[in-house]
LODODREN-195080 format. One record per residue (C-alpha): x, y, z. Coordinates in steps of 0.25 Angstrom, whole numbers. Example, Ala and Ser with C-alpha at 12.3 -4.5 7.8 and 13.67 -1.06 7.14 Angstrom:
BEGIN
+-------+-------+-------+
|  east | north |    up |
+-------+-------+-------+
|    49 |   -18 |    31 |
|    55 |    -4 |    29 |
+-------+-------+-------+
This chain:
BEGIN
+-------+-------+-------+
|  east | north |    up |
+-------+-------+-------+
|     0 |     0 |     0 |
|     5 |    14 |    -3 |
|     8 |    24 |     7 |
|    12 |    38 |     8 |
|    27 |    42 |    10 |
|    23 |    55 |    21 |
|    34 |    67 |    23 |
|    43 |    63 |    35 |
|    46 |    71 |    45 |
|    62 |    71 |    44 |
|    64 |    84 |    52 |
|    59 |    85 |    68 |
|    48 |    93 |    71 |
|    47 |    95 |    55 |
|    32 |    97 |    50 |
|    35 |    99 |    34 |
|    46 |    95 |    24 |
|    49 |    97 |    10 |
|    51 |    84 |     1 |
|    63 |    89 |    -7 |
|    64 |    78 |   -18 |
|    59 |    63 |   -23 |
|    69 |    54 |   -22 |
|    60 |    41 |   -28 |
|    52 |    45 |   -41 |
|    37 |    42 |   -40 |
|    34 |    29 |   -45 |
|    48 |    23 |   -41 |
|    53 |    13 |   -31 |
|    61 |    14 |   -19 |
|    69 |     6 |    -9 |
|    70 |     9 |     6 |
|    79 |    18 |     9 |
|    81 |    24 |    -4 |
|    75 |    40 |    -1 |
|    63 |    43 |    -7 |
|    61 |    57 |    -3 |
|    70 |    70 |     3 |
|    62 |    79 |    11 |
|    69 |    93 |    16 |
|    67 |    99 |    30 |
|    72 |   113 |    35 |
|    86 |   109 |    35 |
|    87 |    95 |    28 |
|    86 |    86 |    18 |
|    79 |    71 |    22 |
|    79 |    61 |    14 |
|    68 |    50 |    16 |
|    71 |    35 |    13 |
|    62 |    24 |    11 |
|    57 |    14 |    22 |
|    54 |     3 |    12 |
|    54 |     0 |    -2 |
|    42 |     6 |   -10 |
|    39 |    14 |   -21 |
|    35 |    29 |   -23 |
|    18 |    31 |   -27 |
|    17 |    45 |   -29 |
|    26 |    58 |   -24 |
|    14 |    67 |   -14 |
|    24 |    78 |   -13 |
|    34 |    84 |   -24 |
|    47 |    88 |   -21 |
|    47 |   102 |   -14 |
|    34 |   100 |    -7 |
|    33 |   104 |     9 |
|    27 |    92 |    16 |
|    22 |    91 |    29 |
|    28 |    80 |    38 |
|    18 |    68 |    35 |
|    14 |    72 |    23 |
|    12 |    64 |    11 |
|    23 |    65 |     0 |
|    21 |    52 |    -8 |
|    15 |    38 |   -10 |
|    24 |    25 |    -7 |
|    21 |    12 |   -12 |
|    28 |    -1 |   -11 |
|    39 |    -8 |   -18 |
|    34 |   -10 |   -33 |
|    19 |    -4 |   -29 |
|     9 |     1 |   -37 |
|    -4 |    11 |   -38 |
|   -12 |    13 |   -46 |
|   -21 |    23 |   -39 |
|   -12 |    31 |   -30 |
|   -23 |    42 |   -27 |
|   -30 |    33 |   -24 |
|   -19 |    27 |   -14 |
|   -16 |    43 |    -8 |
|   -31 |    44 |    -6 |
|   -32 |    33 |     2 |
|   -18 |    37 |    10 |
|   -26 |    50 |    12 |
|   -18 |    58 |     1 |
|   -28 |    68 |    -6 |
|   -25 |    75 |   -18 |
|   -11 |    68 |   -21 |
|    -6 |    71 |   -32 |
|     8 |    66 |   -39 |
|    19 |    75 |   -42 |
|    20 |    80 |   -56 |
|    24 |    71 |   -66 |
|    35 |    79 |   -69 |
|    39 |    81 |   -56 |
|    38 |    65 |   -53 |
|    53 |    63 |   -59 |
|    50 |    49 |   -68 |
|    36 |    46 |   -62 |
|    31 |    33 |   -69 |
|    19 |    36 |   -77 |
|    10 |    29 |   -70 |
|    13 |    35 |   -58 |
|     9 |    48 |   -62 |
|    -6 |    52 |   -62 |
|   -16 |    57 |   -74 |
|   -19 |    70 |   -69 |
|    -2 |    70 |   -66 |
|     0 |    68 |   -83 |
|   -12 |    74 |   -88 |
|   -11 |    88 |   -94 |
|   -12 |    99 |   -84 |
|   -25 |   107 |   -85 |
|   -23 |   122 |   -88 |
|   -19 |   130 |   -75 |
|   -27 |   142 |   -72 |
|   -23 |   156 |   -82 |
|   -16 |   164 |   -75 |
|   -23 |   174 |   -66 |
|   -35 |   164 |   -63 |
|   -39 |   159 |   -50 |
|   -40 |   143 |   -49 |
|   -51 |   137 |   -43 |
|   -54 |   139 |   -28 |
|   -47 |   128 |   -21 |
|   -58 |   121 |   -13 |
|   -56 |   120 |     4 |
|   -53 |   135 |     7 |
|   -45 |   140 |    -1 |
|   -34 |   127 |    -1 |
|   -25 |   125 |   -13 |
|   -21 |   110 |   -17 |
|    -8 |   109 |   -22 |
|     6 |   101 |   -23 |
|    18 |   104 |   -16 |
|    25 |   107 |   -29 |
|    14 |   113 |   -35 |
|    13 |   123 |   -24 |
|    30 |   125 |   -24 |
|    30 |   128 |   -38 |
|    17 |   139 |   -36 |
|    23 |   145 |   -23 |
|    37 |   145 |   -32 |
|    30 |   152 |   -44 |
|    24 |   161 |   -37 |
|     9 |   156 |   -39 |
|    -2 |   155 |   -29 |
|    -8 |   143 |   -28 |
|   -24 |   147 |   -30 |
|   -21 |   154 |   -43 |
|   -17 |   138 |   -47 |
|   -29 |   128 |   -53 |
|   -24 |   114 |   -50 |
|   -28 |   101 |   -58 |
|   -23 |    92 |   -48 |
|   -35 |    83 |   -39 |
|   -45 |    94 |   -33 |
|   -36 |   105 |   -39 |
|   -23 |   103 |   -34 |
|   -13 |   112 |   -40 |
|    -3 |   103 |   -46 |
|    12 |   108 |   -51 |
|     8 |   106 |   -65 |
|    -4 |   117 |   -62 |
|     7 |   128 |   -57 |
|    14 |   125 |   -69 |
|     4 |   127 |   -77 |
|    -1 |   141 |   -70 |
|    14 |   146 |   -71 |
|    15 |   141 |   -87 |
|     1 |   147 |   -89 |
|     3 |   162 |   -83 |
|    10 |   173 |   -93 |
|    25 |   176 |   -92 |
|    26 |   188 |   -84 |
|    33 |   201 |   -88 |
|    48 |   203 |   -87 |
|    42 |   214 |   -75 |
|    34 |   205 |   -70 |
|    43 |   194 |   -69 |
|    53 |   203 |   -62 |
|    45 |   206 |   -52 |
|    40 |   192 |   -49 |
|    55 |   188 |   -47 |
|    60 |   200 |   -42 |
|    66 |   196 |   -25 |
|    54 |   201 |   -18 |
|    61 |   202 |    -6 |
|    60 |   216 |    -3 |
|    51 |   224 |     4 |
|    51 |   238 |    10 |
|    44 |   241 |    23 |
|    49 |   255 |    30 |
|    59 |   257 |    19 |
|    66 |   243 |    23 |
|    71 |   231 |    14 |
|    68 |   218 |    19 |
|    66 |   205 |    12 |
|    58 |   191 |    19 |
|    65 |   177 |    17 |
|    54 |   169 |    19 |
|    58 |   158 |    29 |
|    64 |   144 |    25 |
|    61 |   132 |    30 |
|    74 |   129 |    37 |
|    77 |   143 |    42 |
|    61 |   142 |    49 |
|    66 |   129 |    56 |
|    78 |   137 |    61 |
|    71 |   146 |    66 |
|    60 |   138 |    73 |
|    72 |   130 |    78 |
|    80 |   140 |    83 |
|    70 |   146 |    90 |
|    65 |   136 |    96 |
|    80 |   133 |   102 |
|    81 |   147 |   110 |
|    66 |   146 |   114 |
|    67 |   132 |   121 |
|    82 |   129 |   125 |
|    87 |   140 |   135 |
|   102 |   143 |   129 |
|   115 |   147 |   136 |
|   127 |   150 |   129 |
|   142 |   146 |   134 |
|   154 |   154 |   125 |
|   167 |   149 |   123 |
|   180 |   153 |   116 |
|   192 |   143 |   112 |
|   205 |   147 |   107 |
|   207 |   137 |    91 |
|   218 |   140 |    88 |
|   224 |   125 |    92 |
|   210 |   121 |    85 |
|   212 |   126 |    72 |
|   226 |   123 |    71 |
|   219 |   108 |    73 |
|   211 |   110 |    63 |
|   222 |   115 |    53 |
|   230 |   101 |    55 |
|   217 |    93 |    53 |
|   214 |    98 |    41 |
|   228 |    98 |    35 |
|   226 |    82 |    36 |
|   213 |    79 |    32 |
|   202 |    80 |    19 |
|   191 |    84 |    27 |
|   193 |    98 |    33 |
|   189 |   102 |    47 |
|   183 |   115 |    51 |
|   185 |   122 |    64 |
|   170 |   118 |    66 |
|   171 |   105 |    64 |
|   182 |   106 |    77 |
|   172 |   114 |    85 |
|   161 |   103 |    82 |
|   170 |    92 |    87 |
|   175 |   100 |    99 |
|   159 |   103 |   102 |
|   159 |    87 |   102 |
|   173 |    85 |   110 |
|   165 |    95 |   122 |
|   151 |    87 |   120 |
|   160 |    74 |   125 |
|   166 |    81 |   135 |
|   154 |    90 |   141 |
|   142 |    78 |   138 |
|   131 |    87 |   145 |
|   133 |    96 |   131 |
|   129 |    84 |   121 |
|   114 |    84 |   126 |
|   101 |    89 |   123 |
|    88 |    94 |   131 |
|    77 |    83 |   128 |
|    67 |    89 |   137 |
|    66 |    77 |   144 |
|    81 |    74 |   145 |
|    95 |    79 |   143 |
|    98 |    70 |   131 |
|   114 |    66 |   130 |
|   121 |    61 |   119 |
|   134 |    51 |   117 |
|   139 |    57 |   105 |
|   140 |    72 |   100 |
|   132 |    77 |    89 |
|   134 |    92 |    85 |
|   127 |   100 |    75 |
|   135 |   109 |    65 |
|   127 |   122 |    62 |
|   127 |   123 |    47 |
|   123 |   136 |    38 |
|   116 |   133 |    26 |
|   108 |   141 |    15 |
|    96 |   136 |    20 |
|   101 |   141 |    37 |
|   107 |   134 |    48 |
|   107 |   119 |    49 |
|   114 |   109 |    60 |
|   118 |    97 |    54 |
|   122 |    86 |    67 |
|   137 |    79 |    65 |
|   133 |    66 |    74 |
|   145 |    60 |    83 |
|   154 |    71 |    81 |
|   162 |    66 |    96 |
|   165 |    55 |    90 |
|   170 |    61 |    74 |
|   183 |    65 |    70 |
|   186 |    80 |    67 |
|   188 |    76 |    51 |
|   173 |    67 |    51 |
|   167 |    78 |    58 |
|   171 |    88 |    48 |
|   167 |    78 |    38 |
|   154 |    79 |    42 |
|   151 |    90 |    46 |
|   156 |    94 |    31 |
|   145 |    85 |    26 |
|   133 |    90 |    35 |
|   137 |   104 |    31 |
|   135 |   101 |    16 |
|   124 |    95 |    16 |
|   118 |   105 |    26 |
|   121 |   116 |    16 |
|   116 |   106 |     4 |
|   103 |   103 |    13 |
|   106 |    90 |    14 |
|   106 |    88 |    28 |
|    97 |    74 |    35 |
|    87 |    80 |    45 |
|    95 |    69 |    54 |
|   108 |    78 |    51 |
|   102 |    89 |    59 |
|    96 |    82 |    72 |
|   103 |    80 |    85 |
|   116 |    84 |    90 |
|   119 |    91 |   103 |
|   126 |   102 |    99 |
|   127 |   112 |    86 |
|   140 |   119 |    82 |
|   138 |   132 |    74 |
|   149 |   140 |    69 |
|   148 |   154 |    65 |
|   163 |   157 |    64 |
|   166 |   156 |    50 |
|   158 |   168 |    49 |
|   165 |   177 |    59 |
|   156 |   174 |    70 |
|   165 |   174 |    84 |
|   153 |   170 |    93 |
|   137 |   168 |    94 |
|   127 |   160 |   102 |
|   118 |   149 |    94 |
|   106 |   144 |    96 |
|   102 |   129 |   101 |
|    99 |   119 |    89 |
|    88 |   111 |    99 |
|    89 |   101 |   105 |
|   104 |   103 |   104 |
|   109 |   108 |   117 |
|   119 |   117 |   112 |
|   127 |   124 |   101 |
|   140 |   129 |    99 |
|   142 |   143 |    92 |
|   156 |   144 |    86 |
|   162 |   157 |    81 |
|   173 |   162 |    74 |
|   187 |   159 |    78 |
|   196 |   171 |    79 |
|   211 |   175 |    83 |
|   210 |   183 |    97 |
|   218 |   187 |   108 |
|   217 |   178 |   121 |
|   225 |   178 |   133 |
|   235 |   165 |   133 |
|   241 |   162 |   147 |
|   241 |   179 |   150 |
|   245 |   183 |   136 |
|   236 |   188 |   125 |
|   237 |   178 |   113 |
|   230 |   178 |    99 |
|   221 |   165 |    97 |
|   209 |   160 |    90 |
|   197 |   161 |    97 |
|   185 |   153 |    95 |
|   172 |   156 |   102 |
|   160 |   148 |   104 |
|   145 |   149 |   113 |
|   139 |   137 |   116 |
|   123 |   137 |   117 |
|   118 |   128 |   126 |
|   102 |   121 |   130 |
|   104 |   124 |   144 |
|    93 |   113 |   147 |
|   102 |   101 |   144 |
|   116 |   108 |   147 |
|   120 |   117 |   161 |
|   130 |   130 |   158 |
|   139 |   123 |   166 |
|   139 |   112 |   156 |
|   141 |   119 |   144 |
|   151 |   126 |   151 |
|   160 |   115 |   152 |
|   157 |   111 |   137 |
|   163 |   126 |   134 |
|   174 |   124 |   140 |
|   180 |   108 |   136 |
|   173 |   114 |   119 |
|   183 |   125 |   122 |
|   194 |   118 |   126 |
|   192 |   108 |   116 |
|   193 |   119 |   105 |
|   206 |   123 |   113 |
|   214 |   112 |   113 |
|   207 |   106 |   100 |
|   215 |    90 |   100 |
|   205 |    87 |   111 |
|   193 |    89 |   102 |
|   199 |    77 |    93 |
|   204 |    68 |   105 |
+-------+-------+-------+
């Protein structure tokens, strides 16, 4: 018997996802574990493997469509299965109105997969300038997910649409036809329509509105959510590098992969997290939660905005496979490449504002992490050495802190062994 294939909900606390791309063509097998769709969530891409064998009926949602968690997005069958009547199958799954994707859009759909009304010719959209029929049920407008895309993209409202799906339904073919069917506008015109309508004067002052995004919505719900809900307190630090980049300068003149002065920060956050355990926790509400090994998050900047990829184990890594993957992460970070499971956990984040001249700050809590650690920019400054003034390279840090898991005098103490560490930099490898 068929059943439908729903959205997953690949992200916590997630309500909607968008279904970025097909990976099996309707009409085709697959095997279990081969990935039959990649959905996207505010700050990663997912793909979704097969449980079992089967075969794929009909695609419910095109690529690009925004689908609530649950949601139906196609009709699986099983190995070497067969329907003759899948509206008949939807209906009685409780799908109303499904329609298949374009046959255009169904890349080498077999025939006989696709539906009459999907090859028949496509009726005439309304001309121009006239109103399509009053949807019925107040006011609503049945329509596909890409069929709604390419309106909102072109600029077209909905009701100015006549669709020729079931019931009405406005189908992709019926916004192409409108936008084939409407007369070319005048080069004035034109520019107008395409000029950045970002501008606007109000009390003699240029502003411009960016509507938004997804992700950066998410950050900010996020973050918000950190300071309103985990009471903060900040311990600051400062090191002397000068032994640690000296380190680093020998590490990389005998090794392929290259090692950044973060990546030594990130694995002295993990040296203190072994020697000060009551830092490698997390606030549960029901609990303090303690872990064995110690995960830390890297804070990468991306196009799309800030995103934490987690490098699991790195206590137990060398500094070169650290580097390694923490190269990796932030590549595909940049490339949105990132699995929503590359983004859970970890006990700590690291985010580093020094190669942008940054000589301190404060971050926020990236929950239910129970701190972070704010690196600025290292820089040559005078420091007394045994009564003398001395020229050395100074490194400062803050350290924000849940104060619900972890005391002050606690992390405290985790300043003070993360600073020595930086100071005499052979123990971060011992």
């Amino acid at each position: 018997m068929p059943e439908l294939m729903r959205m997953p909900g690949v992200a916590a606390g997630a309500t909607e996802a968008i279904l970025a791309a097909w990976n099996v063509e309707p009409g085709k097998p697959f095997a279990a574990g081969d990935v039959v769709v990649t959905v996207e969530t505010d700050k990663a891409v997912v793909d979704v493997e097969a449980e079992a064998d089967g075969v794929l009926l009909r695609v419910l949602a095109d690529a690009g469509a925004t689908v609530e968690v649950g949601g139906p997005i196609a009709l699986l069958g099983v190995a070497g299965e067969q329907v003759d009547d899948v509206e008949r199958v939807l209906a009685e799954l409780g799908v109303e109105g499904a329609e298949p994707a374009a046959v255009d859009e169904q890349v080498a759909a077999a025939p006989e997969e696709a539906s009459e009304a999907a090859v028949s010719p496509a009726p005439p959209a309304a001309a121009p300038g006239a109103t399509a029929p009053a949807p019925a049920g107040g006011g609503r407008v049945f329509a596909s997910p890409l069929a709604r895309k390419v309106a909102r993209e072109a600029g077209v409202p909905l009701e100015q649409l006549a669709g020729t799906g079931p019931d009405g339904r406005i189908r992709r073919r019926d916004v192409d036809a409108y936008l084939a069917s409407r007369p070319a506008a005048t080069p004035a015109a034109a520019a107008a329509a395409t000029a950045p309508a970002r501008a606007a004067v109000v009390d003699d002052a240029e502003y411009w509105d960016e509507p938004n995004s997804r992700m950066r919505t998410a950050i900010a719900a996020r973050l918000a959510e950190s300071k309103q809900t985990a009471p903060h307190f900040y311990v600051k630090g400062s090191a002397k590098v000068d032994r640690l980049l000296e380190m680093r300068r020998e590490i990389n003149e005998g090794t392929a992969v290259k090692v950044s002065v973060n990546d030594l920060v990130v694995k002295a956050v993990a040296k203190a997290h072994t020697l000060v355990p009551g830092l490698n926790v997390i606030w549960t509400g029901d609990a303090v939660r303690h872990f064995a090994r110690v995960d830390v998050a890297v804070a990468v900047a991306t196009d799309n905005g800030l995103v934490t990829p987690v490098v699991r184990g790195v206590d137990r890594l060398s500094v070169t496979e650290l580097a390694a993957a923490t190269q990796d992460l932030v590549s595909r970070a940049k490339d949105k490449r990132l699995q929503q499971s590359e983004l859970e956990g970890g006990t700590v984040s690291v985010s580093n504002l020094g190669m942008y001249g940054t000589e301190e700050f404060s971050a926020i809590l990236n929950p239910p992490q129970s701190s972070i650690l704010a690196v600025g920019a290292a820089r040559l400054e005078p420091v007394v050495v045994d009564g003398r003034i001395e020229a050395a390279t100074v490194l400062r840090v803050t350290l924000s802190v849940d104060h619900r898991p972890v005391d002050g005098a606690t992390a405290a103490q985790w300043m003070q062994v993360f600073t020595d560490l930086l100071e005499h930099p052979a123990r971060i490898l011992a």
